[in-house]
mmCIF file as Biopython writes it, N, C-alpha, C and O atoms, coordinates in Angstrom:
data_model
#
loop_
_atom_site.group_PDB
_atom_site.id
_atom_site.type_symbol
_atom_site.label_atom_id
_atom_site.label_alt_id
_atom_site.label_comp_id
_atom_site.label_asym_id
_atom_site.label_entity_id
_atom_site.label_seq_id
_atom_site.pdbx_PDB_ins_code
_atom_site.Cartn_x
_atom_site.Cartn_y
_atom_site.Cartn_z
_atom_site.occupancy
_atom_site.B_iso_or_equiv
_atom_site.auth_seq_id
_atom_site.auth_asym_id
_atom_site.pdbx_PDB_model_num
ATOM 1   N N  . UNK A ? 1  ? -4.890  -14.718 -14.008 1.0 0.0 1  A 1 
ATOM 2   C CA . UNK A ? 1  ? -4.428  -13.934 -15.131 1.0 0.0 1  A 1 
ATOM 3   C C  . UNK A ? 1  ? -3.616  -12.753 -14.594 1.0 0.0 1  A 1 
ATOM 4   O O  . UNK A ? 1  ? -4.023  -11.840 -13.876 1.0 0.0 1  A 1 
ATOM 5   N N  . UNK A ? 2  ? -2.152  -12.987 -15.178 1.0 0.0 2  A 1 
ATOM 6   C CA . UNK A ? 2  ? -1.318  -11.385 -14.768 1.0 0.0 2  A 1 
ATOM 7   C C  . UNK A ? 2  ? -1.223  -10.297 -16.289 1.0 0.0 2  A 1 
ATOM 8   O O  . UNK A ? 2  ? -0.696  -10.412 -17.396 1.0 0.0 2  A 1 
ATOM 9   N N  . UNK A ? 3  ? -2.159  -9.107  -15.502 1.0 0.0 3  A 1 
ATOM 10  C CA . UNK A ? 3  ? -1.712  -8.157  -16.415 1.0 0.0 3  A 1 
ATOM 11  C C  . UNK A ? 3  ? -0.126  -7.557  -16.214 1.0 0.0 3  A 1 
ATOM 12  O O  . UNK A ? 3  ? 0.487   -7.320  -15.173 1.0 0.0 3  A 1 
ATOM 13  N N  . UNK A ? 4  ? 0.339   -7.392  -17.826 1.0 0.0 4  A 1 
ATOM 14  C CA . UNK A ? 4  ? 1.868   -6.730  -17.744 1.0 0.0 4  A 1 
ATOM 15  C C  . UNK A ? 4  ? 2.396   -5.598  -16.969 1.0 0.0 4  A 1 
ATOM 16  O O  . UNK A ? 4  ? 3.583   -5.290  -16.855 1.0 0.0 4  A 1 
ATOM 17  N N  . UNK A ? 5  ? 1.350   -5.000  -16.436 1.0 0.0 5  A 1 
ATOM 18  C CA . UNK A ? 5  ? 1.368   -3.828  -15.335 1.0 0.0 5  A 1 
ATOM 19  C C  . UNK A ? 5  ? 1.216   -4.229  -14.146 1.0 0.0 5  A 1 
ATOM 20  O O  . UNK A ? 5  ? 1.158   -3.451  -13.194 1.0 0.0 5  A 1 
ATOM 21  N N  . UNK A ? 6  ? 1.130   -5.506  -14.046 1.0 0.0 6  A 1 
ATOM 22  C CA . UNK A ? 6  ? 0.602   -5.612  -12.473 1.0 0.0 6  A 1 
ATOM 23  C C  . UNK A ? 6  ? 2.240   -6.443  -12.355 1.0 0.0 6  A 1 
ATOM 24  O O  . UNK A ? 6  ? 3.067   -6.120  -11.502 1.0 0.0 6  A 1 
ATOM 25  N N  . UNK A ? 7  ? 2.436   -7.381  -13.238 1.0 0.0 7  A 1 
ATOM 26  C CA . UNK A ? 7  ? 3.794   -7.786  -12.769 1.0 0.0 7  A 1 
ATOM 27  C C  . UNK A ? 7  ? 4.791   -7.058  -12.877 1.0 0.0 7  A 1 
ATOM 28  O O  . UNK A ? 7  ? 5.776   -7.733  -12.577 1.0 0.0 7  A 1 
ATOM 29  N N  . UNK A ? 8  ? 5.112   -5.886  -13.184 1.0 0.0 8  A 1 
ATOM 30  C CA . UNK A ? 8  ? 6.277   -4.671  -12.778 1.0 0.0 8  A 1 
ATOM 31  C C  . UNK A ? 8  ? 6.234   -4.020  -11.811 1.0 0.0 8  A 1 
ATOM 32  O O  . UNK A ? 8  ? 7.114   -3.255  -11.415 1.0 0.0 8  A 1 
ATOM 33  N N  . UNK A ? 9  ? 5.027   -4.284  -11.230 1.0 0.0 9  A 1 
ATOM 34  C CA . UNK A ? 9  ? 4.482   -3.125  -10.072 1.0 0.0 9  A 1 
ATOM 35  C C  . UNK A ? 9  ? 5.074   -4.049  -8.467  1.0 0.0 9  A 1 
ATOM 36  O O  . UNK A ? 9  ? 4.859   -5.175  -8.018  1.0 0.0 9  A 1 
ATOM 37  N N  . UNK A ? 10 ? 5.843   -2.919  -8.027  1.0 0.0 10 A 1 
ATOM 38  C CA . UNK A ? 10 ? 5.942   -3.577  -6.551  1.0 0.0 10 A 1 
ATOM 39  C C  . UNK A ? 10 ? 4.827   -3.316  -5.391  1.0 0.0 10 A 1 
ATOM 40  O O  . UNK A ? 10 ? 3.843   -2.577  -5.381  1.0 0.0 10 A 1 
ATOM 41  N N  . UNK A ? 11 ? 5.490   -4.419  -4.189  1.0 0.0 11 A 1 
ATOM 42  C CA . UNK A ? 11 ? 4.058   -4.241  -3.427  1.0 0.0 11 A 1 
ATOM 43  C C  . UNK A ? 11 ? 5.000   -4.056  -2.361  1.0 0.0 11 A 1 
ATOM 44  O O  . UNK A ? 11 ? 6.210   -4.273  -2.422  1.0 0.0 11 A 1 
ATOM 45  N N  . UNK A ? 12 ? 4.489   -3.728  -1.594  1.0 0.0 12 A 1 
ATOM 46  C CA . UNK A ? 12 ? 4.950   -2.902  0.020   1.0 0.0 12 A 1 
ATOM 47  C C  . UNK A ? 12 ? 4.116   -3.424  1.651   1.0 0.0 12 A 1 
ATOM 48  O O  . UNK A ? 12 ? 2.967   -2.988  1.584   1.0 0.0 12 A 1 
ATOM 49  N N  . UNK A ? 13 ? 4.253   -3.915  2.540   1.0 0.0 13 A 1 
ATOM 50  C CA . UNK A ? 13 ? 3.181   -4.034  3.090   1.0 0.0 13 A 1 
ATOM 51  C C  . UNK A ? 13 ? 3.448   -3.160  4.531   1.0 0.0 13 A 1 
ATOM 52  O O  . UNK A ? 13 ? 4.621   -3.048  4.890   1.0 0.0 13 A 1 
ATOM 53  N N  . UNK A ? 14 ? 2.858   -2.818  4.990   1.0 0.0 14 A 1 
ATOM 54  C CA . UNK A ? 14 ? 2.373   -1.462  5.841   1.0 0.0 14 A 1 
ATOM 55  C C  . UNK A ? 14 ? 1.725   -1.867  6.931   1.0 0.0 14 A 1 
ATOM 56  O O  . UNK A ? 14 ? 0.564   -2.237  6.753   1.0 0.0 14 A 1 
ATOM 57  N N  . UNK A ? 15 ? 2.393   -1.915  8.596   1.0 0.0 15 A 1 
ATOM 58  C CA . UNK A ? 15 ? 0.778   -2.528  9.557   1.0 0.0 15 A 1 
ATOM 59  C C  . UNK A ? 15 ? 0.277   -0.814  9.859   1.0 0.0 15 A 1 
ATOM 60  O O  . UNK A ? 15 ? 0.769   0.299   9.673   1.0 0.0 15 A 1 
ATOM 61  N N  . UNK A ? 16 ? -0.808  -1.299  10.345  1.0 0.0 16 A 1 
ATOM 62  C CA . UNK A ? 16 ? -1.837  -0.850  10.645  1.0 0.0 16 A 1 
ATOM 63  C C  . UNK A ? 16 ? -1.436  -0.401  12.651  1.0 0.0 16 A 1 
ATOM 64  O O  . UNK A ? 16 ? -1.071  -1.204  13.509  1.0 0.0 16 A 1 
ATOM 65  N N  . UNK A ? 17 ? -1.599  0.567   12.759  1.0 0.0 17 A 1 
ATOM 66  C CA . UNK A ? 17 ? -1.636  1.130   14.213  1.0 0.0 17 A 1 
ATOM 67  C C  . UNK A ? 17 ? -2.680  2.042   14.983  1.0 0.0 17 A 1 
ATOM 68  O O  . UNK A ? 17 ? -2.749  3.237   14.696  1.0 0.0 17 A 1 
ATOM 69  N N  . UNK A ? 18 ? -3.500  1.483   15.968  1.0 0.0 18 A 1 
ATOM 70  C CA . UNK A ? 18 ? -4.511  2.129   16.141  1.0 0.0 18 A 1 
ATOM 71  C C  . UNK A ? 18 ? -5.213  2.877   14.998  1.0 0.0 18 A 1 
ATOM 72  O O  . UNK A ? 18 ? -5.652  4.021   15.115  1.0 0.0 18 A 1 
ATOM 73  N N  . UNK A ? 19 ? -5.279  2.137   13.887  1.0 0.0 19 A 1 
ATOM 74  C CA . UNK A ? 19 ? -6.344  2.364   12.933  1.0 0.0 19 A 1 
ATOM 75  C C  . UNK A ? 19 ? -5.853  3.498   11.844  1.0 0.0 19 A 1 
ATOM 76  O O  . UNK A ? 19 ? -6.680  4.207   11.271  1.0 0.0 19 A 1 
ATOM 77  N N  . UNK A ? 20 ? -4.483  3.606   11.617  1.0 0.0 20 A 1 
ATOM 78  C CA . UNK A ? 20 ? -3.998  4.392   10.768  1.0 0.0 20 A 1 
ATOM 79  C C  . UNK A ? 20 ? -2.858  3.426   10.516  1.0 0.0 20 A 1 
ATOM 80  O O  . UNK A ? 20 ? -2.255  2.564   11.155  1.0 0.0 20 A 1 
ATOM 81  N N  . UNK A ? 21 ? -2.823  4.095   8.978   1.0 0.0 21 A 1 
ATOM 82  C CA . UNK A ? 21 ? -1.432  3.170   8.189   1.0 0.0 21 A 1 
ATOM 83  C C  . UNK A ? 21 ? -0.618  4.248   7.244   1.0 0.0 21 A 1 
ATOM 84  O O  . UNK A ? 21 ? -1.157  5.290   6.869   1.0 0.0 21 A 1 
ATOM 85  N N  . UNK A ? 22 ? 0.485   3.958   6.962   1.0 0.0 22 A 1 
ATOM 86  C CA . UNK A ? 22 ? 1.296   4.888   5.756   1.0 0.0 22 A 1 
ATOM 87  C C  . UNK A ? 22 ? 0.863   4.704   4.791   1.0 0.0 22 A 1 
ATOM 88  O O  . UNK A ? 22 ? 0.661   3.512   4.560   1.0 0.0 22 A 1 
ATOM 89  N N  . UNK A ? 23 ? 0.571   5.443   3.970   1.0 0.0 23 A 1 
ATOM 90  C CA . UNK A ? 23 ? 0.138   5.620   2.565   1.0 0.0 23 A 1 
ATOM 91  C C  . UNK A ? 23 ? 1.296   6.119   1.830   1.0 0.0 23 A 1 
ATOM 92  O O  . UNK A ? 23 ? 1.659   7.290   1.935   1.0 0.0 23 A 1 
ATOM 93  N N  . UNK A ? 24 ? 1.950   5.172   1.009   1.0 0.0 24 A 1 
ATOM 94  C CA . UNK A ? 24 ? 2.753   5.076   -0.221  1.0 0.0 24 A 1 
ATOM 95  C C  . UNK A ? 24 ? 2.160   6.344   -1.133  1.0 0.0 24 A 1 
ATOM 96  O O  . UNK A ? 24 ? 2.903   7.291   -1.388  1.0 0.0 24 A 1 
ATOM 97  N N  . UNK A ? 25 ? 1.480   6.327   -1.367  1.0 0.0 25 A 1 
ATOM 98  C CA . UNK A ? 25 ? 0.894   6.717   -2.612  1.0 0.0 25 A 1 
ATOM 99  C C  . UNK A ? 25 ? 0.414   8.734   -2.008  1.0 0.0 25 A 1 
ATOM 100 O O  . UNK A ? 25 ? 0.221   9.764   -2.654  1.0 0.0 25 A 1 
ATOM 101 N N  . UNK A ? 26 ? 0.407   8.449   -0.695  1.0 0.0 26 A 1 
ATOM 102 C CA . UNK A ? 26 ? 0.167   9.827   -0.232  1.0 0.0 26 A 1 
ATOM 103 C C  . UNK A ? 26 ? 1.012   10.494  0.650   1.0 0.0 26 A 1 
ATOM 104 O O  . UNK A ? 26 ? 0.853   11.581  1.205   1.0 0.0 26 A 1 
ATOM 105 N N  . UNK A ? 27 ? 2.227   9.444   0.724   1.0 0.0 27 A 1 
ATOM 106 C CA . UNK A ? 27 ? 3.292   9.713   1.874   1.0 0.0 27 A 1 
ATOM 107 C C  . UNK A ? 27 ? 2.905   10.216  2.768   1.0 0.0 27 A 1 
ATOM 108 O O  . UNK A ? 27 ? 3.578   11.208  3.047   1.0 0.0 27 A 1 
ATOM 109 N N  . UNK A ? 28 ? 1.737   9.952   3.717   1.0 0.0 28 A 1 
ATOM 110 C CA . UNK A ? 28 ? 2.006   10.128  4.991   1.0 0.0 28 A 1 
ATOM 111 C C  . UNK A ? 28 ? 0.792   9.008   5.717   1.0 0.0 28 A 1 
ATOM 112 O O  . UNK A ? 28 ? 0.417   7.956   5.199   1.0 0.0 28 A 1 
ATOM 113 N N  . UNK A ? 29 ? 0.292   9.621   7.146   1.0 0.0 29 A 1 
ATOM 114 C CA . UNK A ? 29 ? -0.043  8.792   7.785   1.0 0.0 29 A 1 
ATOM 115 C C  . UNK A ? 29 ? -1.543  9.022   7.499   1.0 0.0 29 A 1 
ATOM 116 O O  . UNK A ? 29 ? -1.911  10.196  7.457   1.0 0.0 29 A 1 
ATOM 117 N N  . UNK A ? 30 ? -2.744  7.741   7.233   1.0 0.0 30 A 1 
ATOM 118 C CA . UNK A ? 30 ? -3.702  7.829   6.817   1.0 0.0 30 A 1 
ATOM 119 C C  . UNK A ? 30 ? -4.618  7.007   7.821   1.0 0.0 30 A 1 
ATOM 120 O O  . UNK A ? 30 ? -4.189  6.156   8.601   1.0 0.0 30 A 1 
ATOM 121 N N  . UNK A ? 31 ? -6.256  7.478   7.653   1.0 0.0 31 A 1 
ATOM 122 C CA . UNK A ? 31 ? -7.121  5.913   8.374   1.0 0.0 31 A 1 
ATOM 123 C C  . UNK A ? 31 ? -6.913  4.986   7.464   1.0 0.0 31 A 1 
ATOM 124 O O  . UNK A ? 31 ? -6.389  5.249   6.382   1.0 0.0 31 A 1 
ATOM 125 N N  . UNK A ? 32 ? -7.321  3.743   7.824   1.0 0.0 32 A 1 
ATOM 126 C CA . UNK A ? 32 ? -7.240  2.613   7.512   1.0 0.0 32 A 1 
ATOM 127 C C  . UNK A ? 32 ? -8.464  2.563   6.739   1.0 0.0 32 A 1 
ATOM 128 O O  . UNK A ? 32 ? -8.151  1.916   5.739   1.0 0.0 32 A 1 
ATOM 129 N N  . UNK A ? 33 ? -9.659  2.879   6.648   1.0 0.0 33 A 1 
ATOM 130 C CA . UNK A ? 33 ? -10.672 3.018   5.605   1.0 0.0 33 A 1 
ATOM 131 C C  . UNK A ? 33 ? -10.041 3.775   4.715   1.0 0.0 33 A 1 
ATOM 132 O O  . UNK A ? 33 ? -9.823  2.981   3.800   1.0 0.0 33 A 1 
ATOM 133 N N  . UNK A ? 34 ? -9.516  5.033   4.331   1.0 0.0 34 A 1 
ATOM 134 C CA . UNK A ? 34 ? -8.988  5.349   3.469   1.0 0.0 34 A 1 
ATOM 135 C C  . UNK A ? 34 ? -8.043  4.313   2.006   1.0 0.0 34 A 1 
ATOM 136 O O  . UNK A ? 34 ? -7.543  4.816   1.000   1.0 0.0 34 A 1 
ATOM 137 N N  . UNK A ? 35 ? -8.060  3.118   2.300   1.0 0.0 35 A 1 
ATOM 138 C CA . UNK A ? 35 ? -7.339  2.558   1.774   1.0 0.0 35 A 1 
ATOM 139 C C  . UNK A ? 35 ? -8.593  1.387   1.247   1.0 0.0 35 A 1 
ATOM 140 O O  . UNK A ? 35 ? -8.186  0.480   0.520   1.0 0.0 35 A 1 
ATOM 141 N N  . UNK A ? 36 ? -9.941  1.405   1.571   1.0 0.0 36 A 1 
ATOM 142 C CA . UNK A ? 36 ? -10.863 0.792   0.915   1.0 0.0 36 A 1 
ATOM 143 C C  . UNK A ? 36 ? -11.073 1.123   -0.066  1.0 0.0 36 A 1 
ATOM 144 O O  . UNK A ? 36 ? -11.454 0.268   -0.866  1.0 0.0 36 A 1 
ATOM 145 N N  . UNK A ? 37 ? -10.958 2.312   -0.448  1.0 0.0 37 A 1 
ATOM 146 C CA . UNK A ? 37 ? -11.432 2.798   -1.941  1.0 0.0 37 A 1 
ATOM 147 C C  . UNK A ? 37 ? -10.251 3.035   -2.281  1.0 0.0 37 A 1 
ATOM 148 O O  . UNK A ? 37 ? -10.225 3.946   -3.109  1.0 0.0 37 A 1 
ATOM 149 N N  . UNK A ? 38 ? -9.241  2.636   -2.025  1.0 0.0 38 A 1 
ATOM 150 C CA . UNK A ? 38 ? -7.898  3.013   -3.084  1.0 0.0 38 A 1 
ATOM 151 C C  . UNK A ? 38 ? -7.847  2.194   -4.111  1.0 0.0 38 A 1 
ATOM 152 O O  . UNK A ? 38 ? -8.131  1.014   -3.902  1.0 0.0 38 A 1 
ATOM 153 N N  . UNK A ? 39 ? -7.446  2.656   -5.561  1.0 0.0 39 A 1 
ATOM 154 C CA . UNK A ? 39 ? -7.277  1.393   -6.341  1.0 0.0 39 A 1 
ATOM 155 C C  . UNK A ? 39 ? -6.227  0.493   -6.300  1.0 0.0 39 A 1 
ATOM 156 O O  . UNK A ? 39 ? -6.240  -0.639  -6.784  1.0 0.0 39 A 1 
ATOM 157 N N  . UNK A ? 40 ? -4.820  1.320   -5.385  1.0 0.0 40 A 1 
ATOM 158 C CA . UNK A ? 40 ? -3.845  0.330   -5.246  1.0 0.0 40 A 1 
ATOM 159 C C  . UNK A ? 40 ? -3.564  -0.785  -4.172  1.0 0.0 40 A 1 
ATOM 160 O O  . UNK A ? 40 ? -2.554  -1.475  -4.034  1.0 0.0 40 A 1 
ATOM 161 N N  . UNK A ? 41 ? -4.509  -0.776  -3.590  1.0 0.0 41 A 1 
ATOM 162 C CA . UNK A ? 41 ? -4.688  -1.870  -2.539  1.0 0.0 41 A 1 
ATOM 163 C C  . UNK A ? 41 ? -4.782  -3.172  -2.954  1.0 0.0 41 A 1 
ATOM 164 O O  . UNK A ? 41 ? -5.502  -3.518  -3.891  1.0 0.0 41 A 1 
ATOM 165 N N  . UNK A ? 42 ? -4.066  -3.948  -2.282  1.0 0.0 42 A 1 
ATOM 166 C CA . UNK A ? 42 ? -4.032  -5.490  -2.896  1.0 0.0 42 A 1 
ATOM 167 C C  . UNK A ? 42 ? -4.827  -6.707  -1.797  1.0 0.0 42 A 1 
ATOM 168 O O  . UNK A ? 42 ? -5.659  -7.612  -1.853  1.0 0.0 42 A 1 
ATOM 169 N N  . UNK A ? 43 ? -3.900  -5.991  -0.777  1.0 0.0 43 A 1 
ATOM 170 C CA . UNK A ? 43 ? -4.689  -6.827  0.637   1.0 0.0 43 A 1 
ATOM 171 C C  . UNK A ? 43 ? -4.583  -6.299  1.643   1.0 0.0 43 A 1 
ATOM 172 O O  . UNK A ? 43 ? -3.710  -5.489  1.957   1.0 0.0 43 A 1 
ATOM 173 N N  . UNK A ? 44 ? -5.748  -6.820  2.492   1.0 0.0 44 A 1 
ATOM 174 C CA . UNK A ? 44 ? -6.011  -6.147  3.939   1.0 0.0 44 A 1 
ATOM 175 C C  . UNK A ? 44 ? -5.989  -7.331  4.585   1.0 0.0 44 A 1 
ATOM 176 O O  . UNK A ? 44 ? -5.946  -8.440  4.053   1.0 0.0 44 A 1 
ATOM 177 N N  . UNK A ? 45 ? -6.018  -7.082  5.754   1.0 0.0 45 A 1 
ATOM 178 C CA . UNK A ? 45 ? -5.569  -8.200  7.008   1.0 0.0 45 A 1 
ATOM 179 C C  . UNK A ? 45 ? -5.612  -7.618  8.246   1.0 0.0 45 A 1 
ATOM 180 O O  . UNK A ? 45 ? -4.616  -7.205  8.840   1.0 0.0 45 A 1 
ATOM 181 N N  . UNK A ? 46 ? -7.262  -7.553  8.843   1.0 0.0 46 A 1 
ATOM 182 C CA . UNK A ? 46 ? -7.510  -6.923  9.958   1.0 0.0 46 A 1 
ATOM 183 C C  . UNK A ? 46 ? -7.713  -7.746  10.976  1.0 0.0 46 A 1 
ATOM 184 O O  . UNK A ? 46 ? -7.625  -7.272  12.109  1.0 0.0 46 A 1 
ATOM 185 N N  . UNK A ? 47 ? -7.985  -8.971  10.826  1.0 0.0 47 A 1 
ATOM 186 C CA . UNK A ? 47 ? -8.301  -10.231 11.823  1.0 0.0 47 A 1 
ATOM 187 C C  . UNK A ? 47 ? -6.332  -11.013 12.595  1.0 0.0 47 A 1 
ATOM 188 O O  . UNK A ? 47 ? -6.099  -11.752 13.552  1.0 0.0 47 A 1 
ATOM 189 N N  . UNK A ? 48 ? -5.485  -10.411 11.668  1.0 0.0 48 A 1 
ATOM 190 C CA . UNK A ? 48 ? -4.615  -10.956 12.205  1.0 0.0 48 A 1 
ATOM 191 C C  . UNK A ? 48 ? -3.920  -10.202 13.757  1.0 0.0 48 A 1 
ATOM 192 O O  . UNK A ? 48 ? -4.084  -9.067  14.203  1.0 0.0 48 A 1 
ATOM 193 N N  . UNK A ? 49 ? -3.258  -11.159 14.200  1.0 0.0 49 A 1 
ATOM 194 C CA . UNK A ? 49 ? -2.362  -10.547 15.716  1.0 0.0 49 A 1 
ATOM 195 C C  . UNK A ? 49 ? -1.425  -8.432  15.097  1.0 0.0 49 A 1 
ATOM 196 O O  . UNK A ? 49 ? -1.329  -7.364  15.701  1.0 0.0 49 A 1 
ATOM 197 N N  . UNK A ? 50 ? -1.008  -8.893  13.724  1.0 0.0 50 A 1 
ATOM 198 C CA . UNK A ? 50 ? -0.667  -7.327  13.835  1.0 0.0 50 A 1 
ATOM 199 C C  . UNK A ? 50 ? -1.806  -7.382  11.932  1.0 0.0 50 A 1 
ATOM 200 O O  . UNK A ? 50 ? -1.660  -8.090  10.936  1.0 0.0 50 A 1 
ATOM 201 N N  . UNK A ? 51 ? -2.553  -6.556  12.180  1.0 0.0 51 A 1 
ATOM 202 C CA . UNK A ? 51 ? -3.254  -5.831  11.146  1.0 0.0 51 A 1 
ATOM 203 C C  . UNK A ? 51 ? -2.142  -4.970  10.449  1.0 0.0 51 A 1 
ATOM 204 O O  . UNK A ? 51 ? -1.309  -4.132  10.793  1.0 0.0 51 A 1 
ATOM 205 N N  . UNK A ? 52 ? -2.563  -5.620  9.250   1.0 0.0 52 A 1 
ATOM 206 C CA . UNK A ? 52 ? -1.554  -4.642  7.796   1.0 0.0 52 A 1 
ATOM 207 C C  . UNK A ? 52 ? -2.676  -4.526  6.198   1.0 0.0 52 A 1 
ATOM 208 O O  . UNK A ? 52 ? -3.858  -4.802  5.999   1.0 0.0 52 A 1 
ATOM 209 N N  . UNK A ? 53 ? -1.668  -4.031  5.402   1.0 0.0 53 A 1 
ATOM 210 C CA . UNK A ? 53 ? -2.520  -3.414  4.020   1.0 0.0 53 A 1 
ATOM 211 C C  . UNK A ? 53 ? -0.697  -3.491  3.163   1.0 0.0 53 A 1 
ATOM 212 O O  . UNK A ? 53 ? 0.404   -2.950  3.265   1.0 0.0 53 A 1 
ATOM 213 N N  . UNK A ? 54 ? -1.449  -4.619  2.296   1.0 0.0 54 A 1 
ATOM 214 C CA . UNK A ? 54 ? -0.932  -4.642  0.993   1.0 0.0 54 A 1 
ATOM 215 C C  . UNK A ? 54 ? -1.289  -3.623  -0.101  1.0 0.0 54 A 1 
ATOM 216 O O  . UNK A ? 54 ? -2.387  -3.432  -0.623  1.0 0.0 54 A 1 
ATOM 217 N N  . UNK A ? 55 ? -0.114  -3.010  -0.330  1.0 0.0 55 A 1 
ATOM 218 C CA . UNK A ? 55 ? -0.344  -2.231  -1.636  1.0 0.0 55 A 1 
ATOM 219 C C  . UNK A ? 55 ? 0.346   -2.652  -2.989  1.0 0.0 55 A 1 
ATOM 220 O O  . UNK A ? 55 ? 1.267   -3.459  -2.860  1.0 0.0 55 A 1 
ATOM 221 N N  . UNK A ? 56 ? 0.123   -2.341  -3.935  1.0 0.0 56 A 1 
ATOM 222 C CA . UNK A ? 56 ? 1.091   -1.856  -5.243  1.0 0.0 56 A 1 
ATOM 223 C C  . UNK A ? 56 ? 1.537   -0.656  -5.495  1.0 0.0 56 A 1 
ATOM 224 O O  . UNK A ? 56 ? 0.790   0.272   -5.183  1.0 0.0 56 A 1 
ATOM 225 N N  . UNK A ? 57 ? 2.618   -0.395  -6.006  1.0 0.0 57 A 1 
ATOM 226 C CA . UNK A ? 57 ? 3.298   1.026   -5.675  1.0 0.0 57 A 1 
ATOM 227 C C  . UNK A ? 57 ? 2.815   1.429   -7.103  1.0 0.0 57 A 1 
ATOM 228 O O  . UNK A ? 57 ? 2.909   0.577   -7.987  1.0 0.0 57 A 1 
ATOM 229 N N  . UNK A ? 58 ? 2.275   2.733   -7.417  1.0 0.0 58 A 1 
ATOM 230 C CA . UNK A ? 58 ? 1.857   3.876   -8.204  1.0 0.0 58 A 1 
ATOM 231 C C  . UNK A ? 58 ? 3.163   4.221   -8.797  1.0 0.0 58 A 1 
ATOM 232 O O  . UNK A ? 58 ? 4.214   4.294   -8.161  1.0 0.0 58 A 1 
ATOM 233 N N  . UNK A ? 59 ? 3.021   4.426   -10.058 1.0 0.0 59 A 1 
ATOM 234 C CA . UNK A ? 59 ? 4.518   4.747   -10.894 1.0 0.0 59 A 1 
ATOM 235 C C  . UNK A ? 59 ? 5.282   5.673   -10.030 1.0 0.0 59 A 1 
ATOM 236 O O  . UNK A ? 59 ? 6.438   5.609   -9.613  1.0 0.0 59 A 1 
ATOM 237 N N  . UNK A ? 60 ? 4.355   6.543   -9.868  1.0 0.0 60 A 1 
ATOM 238 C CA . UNK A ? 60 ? 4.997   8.146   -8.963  1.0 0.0 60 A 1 
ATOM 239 C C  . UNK A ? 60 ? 5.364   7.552   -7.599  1.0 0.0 60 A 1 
ATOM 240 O O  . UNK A ? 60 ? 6.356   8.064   -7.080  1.0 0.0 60 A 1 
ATOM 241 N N  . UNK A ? 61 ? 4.858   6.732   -7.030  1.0 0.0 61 A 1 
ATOM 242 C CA . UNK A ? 61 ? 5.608   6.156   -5.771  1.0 0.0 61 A 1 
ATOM 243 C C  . UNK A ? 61 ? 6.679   5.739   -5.929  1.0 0.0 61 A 1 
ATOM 244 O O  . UNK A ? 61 ? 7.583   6.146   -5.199  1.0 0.0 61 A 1 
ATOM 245 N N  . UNK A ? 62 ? 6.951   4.710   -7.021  1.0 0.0 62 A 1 
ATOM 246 C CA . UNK A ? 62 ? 7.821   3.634   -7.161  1.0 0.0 62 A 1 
ATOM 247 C C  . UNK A ? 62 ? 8.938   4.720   -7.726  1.0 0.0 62 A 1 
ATOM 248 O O  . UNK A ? 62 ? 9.943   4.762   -7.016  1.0 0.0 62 A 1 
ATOM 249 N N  . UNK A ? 63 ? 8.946   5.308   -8.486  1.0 0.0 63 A 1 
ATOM 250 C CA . UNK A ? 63 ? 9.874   6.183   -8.967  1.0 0.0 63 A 1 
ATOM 251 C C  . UNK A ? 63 ? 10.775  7.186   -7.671  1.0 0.0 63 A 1 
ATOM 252 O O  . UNK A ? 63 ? 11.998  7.309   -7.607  1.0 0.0 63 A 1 
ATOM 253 N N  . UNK A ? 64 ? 9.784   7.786   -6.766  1.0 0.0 64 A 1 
ATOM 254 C CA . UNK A ? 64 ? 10.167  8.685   -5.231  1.0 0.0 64 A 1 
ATOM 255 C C  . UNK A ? 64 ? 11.050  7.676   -4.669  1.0 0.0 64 A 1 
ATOM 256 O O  . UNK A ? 64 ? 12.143  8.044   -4.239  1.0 0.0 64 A 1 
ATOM 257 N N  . UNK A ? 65 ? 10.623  6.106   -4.604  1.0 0.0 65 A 1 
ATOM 258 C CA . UNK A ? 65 ? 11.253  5.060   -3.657  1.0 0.0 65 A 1 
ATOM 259 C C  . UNK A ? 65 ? 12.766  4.797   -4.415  1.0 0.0 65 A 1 
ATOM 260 O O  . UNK A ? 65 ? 13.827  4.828   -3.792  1.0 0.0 65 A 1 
ATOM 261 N N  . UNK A ? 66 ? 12.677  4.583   -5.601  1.0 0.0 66 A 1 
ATOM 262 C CA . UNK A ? 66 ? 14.153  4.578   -5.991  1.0 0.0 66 A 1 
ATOM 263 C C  . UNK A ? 66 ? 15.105  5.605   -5.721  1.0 0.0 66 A 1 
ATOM 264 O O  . UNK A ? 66 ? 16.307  5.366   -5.608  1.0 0.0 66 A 1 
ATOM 265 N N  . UNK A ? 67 ? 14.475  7.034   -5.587  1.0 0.0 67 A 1 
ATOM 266 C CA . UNK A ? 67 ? 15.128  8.058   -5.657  1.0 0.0 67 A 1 
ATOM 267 C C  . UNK A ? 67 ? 15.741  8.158   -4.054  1.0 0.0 67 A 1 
ATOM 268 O O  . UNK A ? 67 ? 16.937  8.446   -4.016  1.0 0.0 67 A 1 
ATOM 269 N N  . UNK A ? 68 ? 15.102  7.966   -2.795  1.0 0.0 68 A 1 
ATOM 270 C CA . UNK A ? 68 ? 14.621  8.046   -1.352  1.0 0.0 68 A 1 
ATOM 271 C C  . UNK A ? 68 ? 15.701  7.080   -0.857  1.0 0.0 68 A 1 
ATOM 272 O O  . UNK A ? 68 ? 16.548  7.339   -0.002  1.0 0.0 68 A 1 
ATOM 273 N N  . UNK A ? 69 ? 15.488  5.496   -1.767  1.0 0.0 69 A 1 
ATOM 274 C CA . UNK A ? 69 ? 16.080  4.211   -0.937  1.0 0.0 69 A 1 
ATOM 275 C C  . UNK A ? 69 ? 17.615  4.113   -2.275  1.0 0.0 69 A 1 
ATOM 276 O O  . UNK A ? 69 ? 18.483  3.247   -2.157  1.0 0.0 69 A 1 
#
């Protein structure tokens, strides 16, 4: 089931470096637990050769990224 908010929402994916990742949503550099309790997290992927974190971009993100890119 897709909610109408989830299909407008972009996703971004981010690796993971010695246990810190960019945070979209906080613009800058974060731990990697920090992103367990986020609600915009989509996927994690710590078992792979490069560890990353799927997000969905937060209106206020997605809006900065148009403005930025």
């Amino acid at each position: 089931m897709v909610f109408s908010s989830d299909a407008t929402m972009t996703k971004q994916t981010h690796l993971i470096t010695e246990g810190r990742v960019y945070c979209t949503n906080d613009g800058r550099d974060v731990d990697v637990e920090r992103c367990l309790m986020c609600p915009l997290l989509d996927d994690i992927d710590l078992d792979s050769r490069h560890p990353k974190v799927v997000c969905r971009l937060s209106p206020a993100a997605e809006s900065r990224q148009v403005l930025i890119g």
